[in-house]
C-alpha positions in Angstrom: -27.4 19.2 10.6 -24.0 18.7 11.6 -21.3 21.1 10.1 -18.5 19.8 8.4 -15.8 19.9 10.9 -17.9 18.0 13.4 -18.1 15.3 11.0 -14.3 15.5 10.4 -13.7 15.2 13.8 -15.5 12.6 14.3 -14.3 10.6 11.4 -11.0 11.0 12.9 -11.8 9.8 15.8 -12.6 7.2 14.8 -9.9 6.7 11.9 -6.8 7.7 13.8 -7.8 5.1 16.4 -8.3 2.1 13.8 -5.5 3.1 12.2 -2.9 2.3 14.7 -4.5 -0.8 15.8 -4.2 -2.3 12.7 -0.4 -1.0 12.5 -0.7 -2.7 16.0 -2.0 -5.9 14.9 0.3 -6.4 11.6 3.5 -5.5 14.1 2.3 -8.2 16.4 1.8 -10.2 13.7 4.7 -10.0 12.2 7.3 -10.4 15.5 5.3 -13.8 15.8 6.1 -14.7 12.3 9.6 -14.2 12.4 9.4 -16.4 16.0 8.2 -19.1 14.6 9.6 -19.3 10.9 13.0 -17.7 11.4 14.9 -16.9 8.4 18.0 -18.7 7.5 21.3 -16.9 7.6 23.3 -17.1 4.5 26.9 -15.9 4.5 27.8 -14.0 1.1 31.6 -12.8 1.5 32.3 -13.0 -1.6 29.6 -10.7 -2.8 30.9 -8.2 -0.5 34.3 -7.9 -2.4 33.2 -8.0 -5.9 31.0 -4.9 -4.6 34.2 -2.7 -3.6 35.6 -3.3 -7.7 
């Protein structure tokens, strides 16, 4: 019977791991998105002074 910190440490393992791929994968993911469907740039000046009132 394992004890409960062997089974913790395994869990992580195997958490910590997955964890950062799918970090991984949605960062990829998302740097190809903005390649390929940039966003387009709107100029607000006026925005910016009715901000300093």
């Amino acid at each position: 019977m394992e004890s409960a910190v062997t089974k913790a440490i395994k869990m992580m393992g195997i958490a910590l791991p997955t964890m950062f791929a799918v970090i991984a994968i949605f960062y990829v993911a998302t740097k190809l998105l903005h390649r390929a469907l940039p966003a387009p740039v709107e100029e607000d000046d006026e925005d910016d002074e009715d901000d300093e009132e």
